[in-house]
C-alpha positions as CSV (number, residue, x, y, z in Angstrom):
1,X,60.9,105.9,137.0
2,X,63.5,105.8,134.5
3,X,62.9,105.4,130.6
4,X,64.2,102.2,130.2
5,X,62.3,100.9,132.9
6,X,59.2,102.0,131.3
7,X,59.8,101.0,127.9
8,X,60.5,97.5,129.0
9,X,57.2,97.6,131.2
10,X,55.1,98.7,128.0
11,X,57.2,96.1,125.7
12,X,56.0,93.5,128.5
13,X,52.1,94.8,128.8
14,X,51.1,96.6,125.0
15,X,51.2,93.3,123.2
16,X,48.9,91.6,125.5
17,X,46.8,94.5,125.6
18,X,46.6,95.4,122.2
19,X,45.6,91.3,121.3
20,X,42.3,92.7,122.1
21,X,42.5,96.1,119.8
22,X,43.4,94.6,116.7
23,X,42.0,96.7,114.5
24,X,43.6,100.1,115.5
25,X,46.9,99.2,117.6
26,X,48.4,102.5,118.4
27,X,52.0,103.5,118.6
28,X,52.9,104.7,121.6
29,X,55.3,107.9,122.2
30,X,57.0,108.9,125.5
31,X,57.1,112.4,126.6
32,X,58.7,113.9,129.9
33,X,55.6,115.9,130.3
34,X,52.5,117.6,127.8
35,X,54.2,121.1,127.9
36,X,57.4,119.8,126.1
37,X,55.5,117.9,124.0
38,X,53.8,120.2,122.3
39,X,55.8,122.6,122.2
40,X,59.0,121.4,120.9
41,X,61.0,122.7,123.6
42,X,63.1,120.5,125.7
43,X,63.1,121.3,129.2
44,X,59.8,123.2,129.6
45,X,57.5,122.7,132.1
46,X,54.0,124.1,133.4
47,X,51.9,123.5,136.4
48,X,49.5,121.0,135.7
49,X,50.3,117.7,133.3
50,X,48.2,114.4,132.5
51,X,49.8,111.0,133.1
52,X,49.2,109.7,129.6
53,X,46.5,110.7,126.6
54,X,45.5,109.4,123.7
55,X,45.0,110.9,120.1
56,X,42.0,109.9,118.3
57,X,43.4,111.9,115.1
58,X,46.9,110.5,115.1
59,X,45.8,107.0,116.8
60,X,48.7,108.0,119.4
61,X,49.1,107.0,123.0
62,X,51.7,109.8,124.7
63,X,53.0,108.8,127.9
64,X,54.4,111.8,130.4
65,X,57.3,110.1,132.2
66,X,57.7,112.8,134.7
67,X,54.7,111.4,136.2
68,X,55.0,107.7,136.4
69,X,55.8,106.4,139.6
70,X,55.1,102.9,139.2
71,X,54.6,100.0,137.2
72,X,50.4,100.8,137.5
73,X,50.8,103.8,136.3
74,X,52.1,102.6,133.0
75,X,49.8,100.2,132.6
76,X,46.5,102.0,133.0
């Protein structure tokens, strides 16, 4: 999926979502994948990556885009 698709699918779902998580709301980053994320370098890439995780210390939700295929997958 492209990145505007899923931006527009989480600007649809997060607010209805997050009605029921007042009290801690997180933001929500997109990534293309875990490696690149933490790394810092665009373009790498490893053999195993999550679809999504969350950050308990940063109150983050990262989103890997290389591995959303479909509007579920965003959403869960």
């Amino acid at each position: 999926m492209k990145i505007k698709e899923i931006n527009n699918i989480i600007n649809a779902v997060y607010p209805l979502i997050s009605e029921d998580y007042s009290d801690c709301n997180p933001k929500v980053e997109l990534h293309k994948n875990i490696y690149e994320r933490l790394s810092g370098v665009k373009g790498m890439n490893g053999t195993a990556c999550a679809q999504a995780e969350y950050d308990w210390s940063s109150n983050t939700i990262y989103i890997y885009t290389s591995k959303m295929m479909c509007d579920e997958d965003i959403i869960r």
